[in-house]
N, CA, C and O of each residue as an XYZ file, in Angstrom:
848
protein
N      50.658     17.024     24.702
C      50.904     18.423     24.342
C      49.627     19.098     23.882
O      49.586     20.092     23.157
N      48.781     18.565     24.295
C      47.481     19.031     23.273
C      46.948     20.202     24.389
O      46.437     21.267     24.043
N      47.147     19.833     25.641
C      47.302     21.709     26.464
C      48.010     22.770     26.102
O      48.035     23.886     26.621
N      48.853     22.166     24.747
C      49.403     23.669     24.485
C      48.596     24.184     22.831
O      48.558     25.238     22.197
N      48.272     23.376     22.714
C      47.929     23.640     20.981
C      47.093     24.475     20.951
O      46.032     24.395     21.569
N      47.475     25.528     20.137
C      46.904     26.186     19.712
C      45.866     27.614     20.592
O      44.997     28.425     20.272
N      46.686     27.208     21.877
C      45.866     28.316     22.898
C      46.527     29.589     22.710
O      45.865     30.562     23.073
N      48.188     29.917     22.015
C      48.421     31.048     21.703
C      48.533     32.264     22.744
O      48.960     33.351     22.356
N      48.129     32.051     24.110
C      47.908     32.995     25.098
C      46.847     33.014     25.705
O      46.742     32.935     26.929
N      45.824     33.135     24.809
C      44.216     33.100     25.145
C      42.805     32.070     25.059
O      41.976     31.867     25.945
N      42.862     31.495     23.630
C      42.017     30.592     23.124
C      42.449     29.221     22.560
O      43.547     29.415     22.039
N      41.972     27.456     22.369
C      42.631     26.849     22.298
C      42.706     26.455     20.579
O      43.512     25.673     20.077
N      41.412     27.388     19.707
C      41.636     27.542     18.425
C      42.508     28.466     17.787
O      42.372     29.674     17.982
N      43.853     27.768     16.651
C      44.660     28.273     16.000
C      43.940     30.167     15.529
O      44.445     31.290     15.546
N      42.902     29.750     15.254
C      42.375     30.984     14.437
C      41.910     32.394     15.386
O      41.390     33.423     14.954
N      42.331     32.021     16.994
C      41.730     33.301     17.761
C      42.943     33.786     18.204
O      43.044     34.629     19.095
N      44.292     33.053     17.345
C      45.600     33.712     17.716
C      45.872     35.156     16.877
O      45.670     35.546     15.726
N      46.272     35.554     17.741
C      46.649     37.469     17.134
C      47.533     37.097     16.664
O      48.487     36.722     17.345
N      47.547     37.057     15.138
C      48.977     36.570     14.474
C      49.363     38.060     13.374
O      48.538     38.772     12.801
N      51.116     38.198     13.351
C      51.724     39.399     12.852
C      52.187     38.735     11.498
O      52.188     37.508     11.399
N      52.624     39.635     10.343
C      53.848     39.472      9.848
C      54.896     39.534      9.671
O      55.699     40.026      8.880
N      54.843     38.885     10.632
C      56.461     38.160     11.101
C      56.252     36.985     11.987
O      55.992     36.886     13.186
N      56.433     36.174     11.090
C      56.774     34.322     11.909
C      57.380     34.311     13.059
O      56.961     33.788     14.092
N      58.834     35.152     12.835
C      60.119     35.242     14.394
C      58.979     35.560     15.513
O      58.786     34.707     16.380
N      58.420     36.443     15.517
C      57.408     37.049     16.721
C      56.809     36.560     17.399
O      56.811     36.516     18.630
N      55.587     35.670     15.879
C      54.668     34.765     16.363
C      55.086     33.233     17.161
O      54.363     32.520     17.857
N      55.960     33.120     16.922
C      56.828     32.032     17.298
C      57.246     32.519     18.785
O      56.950     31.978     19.851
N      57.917     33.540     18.594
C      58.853     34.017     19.874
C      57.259     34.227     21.303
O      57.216     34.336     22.528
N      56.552     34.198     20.530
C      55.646     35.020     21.517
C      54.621     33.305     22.123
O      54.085     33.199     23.226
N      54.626     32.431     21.244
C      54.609     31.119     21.415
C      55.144     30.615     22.428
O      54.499     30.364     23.446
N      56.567     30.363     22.282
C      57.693     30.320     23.110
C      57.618     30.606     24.597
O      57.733     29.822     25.539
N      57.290     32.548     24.583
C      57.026     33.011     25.429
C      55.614     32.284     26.737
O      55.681     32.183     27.962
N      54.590     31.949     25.862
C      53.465     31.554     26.575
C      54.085     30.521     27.215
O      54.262     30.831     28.393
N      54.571     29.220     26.911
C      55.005     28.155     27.230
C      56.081     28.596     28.291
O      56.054     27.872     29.287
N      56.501     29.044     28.310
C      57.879     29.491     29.581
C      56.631     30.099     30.386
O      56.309     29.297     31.263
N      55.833     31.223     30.388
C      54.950     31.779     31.377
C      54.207     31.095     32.141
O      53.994     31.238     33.345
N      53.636     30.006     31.090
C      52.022     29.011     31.811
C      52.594     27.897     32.087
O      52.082     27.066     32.837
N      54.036     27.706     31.355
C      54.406     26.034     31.707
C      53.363     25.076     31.647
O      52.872     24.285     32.452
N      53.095     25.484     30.037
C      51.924     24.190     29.531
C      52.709     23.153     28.615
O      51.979     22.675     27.747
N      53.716     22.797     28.602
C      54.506     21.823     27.958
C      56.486     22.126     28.712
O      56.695     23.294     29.040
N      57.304     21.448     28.846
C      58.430     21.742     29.337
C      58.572     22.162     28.011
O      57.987     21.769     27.001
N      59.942     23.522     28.247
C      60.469     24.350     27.694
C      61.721     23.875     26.654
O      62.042     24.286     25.539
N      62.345     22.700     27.630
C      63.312     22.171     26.684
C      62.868     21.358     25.694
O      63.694     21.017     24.848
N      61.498     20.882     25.587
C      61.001     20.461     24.549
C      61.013     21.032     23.073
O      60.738     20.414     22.044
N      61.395     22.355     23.208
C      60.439     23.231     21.862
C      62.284     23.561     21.342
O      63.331     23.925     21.879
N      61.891     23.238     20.265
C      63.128     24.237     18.922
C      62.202     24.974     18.201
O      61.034     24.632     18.014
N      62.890     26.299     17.675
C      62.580     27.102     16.840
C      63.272     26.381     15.983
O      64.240     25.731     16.376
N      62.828     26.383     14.483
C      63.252     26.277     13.127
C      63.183     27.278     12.293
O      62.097     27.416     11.731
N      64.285     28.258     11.960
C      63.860     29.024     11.110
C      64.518     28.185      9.422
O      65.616     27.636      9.329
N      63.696     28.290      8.508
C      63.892     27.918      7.013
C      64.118     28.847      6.301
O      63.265     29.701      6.061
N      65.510     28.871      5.740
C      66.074     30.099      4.654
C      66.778     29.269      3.692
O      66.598     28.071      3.474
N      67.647     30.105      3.116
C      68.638     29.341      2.286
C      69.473     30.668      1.871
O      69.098     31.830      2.020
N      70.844     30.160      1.248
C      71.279     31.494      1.039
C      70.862     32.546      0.223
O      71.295     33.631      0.611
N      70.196     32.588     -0.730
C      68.996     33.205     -2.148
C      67.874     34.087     -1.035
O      67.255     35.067     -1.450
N      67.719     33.565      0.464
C      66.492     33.549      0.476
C      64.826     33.284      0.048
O      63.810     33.836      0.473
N      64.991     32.304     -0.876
C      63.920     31.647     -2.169
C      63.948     30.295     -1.310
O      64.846     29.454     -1.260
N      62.746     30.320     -0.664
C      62.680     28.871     -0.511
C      61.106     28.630     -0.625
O      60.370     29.538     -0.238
N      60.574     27.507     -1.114
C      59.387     26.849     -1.102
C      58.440     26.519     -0.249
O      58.570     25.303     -0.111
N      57.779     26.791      0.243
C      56.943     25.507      1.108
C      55.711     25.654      0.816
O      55.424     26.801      0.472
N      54.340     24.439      0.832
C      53.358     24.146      0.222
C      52.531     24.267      1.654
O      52.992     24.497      2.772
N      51.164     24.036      1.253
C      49.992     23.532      2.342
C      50.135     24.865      3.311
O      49.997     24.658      4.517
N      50.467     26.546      2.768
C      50.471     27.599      3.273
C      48.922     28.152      3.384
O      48.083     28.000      2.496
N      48.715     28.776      4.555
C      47.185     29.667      4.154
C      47.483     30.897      2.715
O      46.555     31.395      2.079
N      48.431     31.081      2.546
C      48.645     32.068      1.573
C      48.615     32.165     -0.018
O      48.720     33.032     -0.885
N      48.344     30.306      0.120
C      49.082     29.710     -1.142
C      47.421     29.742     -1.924
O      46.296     29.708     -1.426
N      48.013     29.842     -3.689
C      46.953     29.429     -4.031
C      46.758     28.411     -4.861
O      47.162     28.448     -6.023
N      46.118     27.394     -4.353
C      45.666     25.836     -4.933
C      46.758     25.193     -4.421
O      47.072     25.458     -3.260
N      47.505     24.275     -5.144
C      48.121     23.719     -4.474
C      49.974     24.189     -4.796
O      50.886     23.365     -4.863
N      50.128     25.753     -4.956
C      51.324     25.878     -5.633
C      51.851     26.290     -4.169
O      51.250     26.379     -3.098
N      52.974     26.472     -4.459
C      54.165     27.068     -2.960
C      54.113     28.268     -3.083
O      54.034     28.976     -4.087
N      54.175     28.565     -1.704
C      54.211     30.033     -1.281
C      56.123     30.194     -1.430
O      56.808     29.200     -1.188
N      56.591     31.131     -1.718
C      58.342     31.222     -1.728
C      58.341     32.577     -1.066
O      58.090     33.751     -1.340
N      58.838     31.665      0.166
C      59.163     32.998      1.135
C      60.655     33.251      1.179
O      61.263     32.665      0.284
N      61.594     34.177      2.222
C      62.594     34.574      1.916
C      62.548     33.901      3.165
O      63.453     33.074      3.054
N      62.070     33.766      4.219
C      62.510     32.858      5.595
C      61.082     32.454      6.050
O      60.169     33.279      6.085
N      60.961     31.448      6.319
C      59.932     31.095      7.535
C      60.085     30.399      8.502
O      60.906     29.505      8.294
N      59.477     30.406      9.903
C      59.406     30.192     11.330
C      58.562     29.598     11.648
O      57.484     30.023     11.232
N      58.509     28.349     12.509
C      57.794     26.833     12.650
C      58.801     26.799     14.019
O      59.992     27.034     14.223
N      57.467     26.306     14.962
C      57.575     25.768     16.693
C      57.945     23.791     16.514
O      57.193     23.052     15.879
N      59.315     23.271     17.279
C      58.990     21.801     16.756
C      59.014     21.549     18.186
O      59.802     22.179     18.891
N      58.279     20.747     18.646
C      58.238     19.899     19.493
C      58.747     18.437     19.523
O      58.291     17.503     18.864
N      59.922     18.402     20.533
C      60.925     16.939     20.481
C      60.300     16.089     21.456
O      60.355     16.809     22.453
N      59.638     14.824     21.879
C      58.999     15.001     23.045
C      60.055     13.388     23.078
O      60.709     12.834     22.195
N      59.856     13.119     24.236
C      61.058     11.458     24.396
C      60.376     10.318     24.212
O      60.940      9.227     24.122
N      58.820     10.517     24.125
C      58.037      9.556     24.041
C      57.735      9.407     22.404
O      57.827      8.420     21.674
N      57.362     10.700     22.139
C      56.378     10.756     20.909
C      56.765     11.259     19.452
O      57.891     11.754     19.397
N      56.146     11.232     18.422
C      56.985     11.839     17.293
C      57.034     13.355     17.274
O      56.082     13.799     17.917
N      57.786     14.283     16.779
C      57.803     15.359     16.714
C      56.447     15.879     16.394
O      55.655     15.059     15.930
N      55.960     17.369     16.600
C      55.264     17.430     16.561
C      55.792     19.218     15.933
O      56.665     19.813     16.563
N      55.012     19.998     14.446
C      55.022     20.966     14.129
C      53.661     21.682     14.222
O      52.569     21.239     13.865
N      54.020     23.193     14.919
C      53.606     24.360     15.005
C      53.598     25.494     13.970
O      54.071     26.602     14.222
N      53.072     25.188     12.860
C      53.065     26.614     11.679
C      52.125     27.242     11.543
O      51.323     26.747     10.751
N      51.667     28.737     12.258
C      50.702     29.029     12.121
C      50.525     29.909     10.851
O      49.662     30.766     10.661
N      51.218     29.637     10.278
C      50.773     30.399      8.723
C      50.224     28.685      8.004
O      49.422     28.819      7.080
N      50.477     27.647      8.249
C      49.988     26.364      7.398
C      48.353     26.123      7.425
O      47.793     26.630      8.397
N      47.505     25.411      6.475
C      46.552     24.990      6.388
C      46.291     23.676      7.142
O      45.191     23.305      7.554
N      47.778     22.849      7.295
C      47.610     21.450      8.053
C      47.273     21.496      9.329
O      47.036     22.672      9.606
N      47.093     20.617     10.498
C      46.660     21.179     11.681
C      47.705     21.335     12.361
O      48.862     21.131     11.994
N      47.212     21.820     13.699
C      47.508     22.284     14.357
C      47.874     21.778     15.770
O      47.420     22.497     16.660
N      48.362     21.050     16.054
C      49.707     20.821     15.392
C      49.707     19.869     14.829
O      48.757     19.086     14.827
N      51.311     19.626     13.908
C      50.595     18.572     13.068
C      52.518     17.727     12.776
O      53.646     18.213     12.692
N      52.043     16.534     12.723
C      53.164     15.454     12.615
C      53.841     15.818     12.009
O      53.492     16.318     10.940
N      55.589     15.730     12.506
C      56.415     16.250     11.620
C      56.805     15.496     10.354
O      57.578     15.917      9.493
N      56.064     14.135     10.355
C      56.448     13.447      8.923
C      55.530     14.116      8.092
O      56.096     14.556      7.092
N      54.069     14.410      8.139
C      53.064     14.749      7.647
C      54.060     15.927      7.148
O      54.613     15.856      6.051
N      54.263     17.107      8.110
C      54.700     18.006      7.485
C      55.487     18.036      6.868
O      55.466     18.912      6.003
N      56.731     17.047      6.935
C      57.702     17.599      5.972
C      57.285     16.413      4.524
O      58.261     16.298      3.783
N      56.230     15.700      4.127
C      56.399     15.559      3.158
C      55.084     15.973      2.698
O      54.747     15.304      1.721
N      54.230     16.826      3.045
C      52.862     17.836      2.640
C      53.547     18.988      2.363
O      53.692     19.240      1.167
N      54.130     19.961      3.380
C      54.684     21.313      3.455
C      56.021     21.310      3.276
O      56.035     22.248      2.479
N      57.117     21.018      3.375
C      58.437     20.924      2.958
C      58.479     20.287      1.506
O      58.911     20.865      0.509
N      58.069     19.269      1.540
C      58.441     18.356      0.435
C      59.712     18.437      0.070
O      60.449     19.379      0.364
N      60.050     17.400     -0.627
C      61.425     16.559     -0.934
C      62.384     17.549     -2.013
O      61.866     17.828     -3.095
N      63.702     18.043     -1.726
C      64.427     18.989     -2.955
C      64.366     18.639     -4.272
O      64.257     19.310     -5.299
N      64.483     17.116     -4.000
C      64.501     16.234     -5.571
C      63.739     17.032     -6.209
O      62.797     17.495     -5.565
N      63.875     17.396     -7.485
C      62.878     18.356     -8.666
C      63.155     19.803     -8.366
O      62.710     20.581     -9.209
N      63.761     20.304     -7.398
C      63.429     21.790     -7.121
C      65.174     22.224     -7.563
O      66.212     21.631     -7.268
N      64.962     23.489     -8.372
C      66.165     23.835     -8.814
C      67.067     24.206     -7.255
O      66.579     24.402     -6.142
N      68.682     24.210     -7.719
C      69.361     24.516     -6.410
C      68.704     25.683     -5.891
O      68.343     25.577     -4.719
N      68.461     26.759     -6.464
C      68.206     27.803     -5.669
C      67.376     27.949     -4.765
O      67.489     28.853     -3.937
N      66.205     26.920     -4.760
C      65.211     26.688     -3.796
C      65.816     25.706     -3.011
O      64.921     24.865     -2.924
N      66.359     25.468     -2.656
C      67.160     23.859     -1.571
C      66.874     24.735     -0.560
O      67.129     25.933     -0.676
N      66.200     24.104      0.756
C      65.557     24.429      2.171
C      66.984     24.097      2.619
O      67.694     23.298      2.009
N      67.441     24.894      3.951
C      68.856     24.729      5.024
C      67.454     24.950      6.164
O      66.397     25.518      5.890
N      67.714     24.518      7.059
C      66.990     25.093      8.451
C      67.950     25.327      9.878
O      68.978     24.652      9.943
N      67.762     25.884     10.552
C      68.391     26.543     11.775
C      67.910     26.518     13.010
O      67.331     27.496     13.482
N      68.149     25.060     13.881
C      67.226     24.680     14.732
C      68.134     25.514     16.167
O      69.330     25.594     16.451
N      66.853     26.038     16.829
C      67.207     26.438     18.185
C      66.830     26.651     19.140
O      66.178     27.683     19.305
N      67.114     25.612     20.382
C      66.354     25.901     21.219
C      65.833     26.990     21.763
O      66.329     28.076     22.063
N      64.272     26.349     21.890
C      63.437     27.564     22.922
C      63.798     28.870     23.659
O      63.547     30.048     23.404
N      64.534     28.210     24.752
C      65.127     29.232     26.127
C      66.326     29.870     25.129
O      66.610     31.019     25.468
N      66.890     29.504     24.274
C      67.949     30.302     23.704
C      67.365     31.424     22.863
O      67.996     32.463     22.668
N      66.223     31.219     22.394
C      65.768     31.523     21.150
C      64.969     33.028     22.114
O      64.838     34.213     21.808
N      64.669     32.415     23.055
C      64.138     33.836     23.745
C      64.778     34.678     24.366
O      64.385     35.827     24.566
N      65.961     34.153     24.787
C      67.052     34.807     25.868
C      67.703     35.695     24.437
O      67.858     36.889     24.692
N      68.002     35.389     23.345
C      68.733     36.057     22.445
C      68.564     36.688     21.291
O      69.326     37.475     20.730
N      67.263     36.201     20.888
C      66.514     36.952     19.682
C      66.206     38.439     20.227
O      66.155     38.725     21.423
N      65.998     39.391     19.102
C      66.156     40.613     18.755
C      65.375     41.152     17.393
O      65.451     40.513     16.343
N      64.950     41.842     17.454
C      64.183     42.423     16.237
C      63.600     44.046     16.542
O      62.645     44.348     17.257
N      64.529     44.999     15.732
C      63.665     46.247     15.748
C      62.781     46.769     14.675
O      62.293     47.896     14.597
N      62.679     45.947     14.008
C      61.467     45.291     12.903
C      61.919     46.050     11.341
O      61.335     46.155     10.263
N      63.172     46.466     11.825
C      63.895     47.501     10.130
C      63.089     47.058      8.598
O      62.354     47.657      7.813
N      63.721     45.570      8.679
C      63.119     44.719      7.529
C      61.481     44.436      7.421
O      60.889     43.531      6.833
N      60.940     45.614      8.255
C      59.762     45.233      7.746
C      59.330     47.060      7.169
O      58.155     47.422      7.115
N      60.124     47.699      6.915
C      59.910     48.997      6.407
C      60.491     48.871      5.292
O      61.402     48.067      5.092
N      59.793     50.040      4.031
C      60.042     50.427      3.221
C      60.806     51.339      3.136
O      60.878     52.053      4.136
N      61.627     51.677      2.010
C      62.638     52.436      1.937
C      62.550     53.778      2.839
O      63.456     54.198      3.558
N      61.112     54.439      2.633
C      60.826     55.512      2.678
C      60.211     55.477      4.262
O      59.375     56.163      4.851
N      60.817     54.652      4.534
C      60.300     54.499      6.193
C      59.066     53.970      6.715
O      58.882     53.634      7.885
N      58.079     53.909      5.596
C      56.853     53.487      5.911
C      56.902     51.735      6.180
O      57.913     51.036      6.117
N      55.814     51.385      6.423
C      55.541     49.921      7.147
C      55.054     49.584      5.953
O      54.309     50.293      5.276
N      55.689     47.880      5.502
C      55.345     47.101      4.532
C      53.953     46.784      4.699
O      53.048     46.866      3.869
N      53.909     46.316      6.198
C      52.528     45.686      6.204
C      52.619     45.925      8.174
O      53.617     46.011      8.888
N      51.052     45.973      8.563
C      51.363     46.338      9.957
C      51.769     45.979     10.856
O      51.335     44.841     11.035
N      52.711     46.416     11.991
C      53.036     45.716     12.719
C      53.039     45.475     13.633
O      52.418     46.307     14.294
N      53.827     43.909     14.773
C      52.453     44.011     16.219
C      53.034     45.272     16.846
O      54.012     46.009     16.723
N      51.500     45.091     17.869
C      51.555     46.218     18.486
C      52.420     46.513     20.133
O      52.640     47.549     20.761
N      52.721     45.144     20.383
C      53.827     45.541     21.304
C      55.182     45.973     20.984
O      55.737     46.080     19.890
N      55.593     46.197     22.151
C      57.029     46.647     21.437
C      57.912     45.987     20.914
O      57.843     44.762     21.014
N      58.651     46.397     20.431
C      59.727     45.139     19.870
C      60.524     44.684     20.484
O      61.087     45.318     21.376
N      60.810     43.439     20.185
C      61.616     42.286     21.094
C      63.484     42.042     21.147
O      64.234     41.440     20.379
N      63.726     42.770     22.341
C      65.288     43.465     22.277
C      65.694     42.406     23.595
O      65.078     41.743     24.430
N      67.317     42.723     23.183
C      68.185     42.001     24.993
C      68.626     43.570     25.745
O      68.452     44.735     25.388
N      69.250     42.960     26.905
C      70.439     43.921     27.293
C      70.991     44.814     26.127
O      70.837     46.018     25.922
N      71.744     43.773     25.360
C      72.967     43.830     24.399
C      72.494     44.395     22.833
O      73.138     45.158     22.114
N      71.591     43.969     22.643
C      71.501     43.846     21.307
C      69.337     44.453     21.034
O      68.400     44.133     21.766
N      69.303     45.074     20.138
C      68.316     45.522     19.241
C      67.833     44.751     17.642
O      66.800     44.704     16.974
N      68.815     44.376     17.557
C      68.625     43.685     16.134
C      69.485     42.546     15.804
O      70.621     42.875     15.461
N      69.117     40.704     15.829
C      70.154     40.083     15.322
C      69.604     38.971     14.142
O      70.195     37.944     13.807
N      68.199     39.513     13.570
C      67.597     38.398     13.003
C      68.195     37.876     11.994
O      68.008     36.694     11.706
N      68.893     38.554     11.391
C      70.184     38.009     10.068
C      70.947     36.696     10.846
O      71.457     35.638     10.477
N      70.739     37.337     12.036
C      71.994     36.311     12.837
C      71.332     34.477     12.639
O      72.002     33.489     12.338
N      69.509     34.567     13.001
C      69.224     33.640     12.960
C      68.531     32.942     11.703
O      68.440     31.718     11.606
N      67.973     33.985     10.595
C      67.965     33.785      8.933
C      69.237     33.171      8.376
O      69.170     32.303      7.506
N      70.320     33.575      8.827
C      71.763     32.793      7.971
C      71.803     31.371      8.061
O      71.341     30.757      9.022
N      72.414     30.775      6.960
C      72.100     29.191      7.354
C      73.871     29.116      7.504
O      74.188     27.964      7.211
N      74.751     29.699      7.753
C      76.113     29.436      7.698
C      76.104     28.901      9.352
O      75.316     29.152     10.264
N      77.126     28.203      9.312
C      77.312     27.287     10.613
C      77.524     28.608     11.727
O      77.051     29.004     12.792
N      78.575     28.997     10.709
C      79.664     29.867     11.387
C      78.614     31.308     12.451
O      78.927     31.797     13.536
N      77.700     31.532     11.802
C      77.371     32.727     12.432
C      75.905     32.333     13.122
O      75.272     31.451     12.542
N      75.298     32.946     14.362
C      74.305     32.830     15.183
C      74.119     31.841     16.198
O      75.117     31.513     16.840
N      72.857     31.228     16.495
C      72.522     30.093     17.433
C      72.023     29.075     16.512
O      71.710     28.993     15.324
N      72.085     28.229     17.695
C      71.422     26.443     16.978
C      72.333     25.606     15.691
O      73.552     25.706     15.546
N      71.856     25.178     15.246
C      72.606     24.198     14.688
C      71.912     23.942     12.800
O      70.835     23.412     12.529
N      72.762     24.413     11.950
C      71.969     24.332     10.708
C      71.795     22.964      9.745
O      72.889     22.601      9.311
N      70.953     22.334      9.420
C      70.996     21.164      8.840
C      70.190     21.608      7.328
O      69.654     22.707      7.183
N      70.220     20.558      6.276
C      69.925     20.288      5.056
C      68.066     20.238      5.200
O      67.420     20.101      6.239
N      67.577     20.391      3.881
C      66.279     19.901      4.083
C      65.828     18.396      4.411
O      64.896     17.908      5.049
N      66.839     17.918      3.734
C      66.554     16.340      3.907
C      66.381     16.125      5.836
O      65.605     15.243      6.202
N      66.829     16.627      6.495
C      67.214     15.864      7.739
C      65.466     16.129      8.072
O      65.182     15.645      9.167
N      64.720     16.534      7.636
C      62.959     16.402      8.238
C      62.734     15.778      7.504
O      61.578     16.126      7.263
N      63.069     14.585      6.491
C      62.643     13.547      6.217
C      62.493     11.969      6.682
O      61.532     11.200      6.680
N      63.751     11.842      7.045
C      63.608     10.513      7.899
C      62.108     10.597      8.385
O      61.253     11.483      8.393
N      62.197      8.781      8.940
C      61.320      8.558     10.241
C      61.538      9.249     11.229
O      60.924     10.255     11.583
N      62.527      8.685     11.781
C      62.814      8.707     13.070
C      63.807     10.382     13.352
O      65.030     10.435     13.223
N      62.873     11.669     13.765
C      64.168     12.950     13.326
C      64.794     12.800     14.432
O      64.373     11.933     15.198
N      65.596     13.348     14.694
C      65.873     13.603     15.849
C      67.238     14.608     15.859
O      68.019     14.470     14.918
N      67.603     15.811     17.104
C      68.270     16.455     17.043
C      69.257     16.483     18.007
O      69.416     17.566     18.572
N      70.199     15.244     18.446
C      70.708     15.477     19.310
C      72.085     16.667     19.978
O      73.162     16.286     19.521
N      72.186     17.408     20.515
C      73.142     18.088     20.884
C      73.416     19.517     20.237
O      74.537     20.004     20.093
N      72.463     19.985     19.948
C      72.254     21.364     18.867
C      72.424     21.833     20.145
O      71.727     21.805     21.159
N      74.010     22.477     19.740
C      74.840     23.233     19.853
C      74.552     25.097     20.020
O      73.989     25.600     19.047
N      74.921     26.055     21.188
C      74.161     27.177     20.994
C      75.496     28.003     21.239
O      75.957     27.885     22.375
N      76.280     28.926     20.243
C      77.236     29.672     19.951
C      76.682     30.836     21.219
O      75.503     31.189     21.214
N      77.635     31.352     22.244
C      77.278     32.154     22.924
C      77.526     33.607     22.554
O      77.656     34.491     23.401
N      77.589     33.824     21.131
C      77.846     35.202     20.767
C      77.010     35.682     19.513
O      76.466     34.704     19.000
N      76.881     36.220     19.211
C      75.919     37.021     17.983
C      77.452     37.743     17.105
O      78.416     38.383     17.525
N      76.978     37.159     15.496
C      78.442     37.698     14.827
C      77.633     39.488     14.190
O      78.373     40.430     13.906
N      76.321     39.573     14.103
C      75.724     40.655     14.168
C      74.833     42.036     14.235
O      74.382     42.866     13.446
N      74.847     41.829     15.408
C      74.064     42.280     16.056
C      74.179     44.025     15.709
O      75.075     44.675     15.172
N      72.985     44.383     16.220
C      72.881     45.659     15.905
C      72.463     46.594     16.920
O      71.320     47.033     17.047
N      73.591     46.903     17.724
C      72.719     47.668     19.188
C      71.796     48.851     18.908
O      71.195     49.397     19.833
C-alpha cells in the first residue's frame, strides 16, 4: 500500500496534501483518489468516524495537541486499511504518527485505552466502507458556520459533497446509535486487540436524516 500513502492526489508527502477543516472531506476526498487512480483496491478502505454521544472524545499524538495532552474533538475521521495479508493499516492526517501508521501503534499511541477516562469521553466508532462512504455521504458544510452565517474557519474550495437525494447527512454518520446511518458501530476497545478485524459491516440502505 505504500503507492497510496500519502500521495493525497498529487505528492507522496503527507504534508503537500491540501488538507480542510473537516476530516469527513479529507477522508472522502482520499477515498475519492483511490477509486480514480486505483492505487490500492477500494474494498480495502473503511472510513472510521470517532464520536460518542457527548461528542467529547479524546485522542492523543494529534498535530494540534500540545505536549503530550489530547486534543477533544466532537468527531474525528481516520482512512483504515483491511488488507488479507497484512495488519491494518491507519490514515490520520491530522496525527503526528506516520503515515500511515499500524493500527496497533495507533490505537494504543492515539486512541489509547478508556480505562482512566471518565464515561463521558468513552470512544464508539462507525466503520464504513469506502464505496458506501462515497456513494452516500453528504455535507453542505452548515456545521461549519457560525450563527451569524459566517465561516468558523475556511472552507475547501470545491463544492460541497452532495447525492441525487440528499445535501446533508453527516449526523447520519457522527451518530454512534446502531439504529441510524451506514456501517457498523463498535466500542473503543474493538481497536485494541491484536488481531482487528471487521467482518461483515453491515450498510443500512437508507439515511434516517438527511437533509435535502
Amino acid at each position: 500500500f505504500e503507492r497510496f500513502a500519502g500521495r493525497c492526489g498529487v505528492e507522496r508527502d503527507r504534508n503537500s496534501c491540501v488538507l480542510w477543516f473537516c476530516s469527513e472531506e479529507n477522508v472522502w476526498k482520499l477515498c475519492e483518489f483511490v477509486r480514480e487512480e486505483r492505487t490500492a483496491p477500494l474494498e480495502e478502505l473503511l472510513v472510521v468516524f470517532i464520536s460518542n454521544e457527548n461528542r467529547t472524545v479524546p485522542l492523543w499524538k494529534q498535530r494540534s495537541a500540545h505536549g503530550d495532552q489530547p486534543v477533544i474533538w466532537d468527531y474525528h475521521v481516520i482512512l483504515l486499511q483491511v488488507g488479507v495479508q497484512s495488519e491494518p493499516l491507519v490514515y490520520d492526517l491530522d496525527s503526528e504518527l506516520s503515515f500511515p501508521c499500524r493500527l496497533q501503534l495507533y490505537a494504543h499511541q492515539a486512541l489509547r485505552s478508556d480505562r482512566g477516562i471518565k464515561p463521558a469521553y468513552h470512544r464508539k466508532l462507525r466503520v464504513v466502507p469506502a464505496d458506501s462512504f462515497l456513494l452516500n455521504f453528504a455535507s453542505d458544510r452548515s456545521h461549519m458556520r457560525n450563527p451569524d452565517g459566517s465561516w468558523k474557519m475556511p472552507p475547501p474550495l470545491y463544492p460541497p459533497i452532495h447525492t441525487a437525494e440528499c445535501h446533508m447527512n453527516l449526523d447520519d454518520f457522527i451518530s454512534m446509535s446502531p439504529a441510524v446511518g451506514w456501517g457498523q458501530v463498535f466500542s473503543g476497545a474493538m481497536f485494541i486487540p491484536k488481531n482487528v478485524q471487521f467482518p461483515g459491516i453491515k450498510t443500512p440502505s437508507v439515511s434516517k436524516q438527511c437533509r435535502a
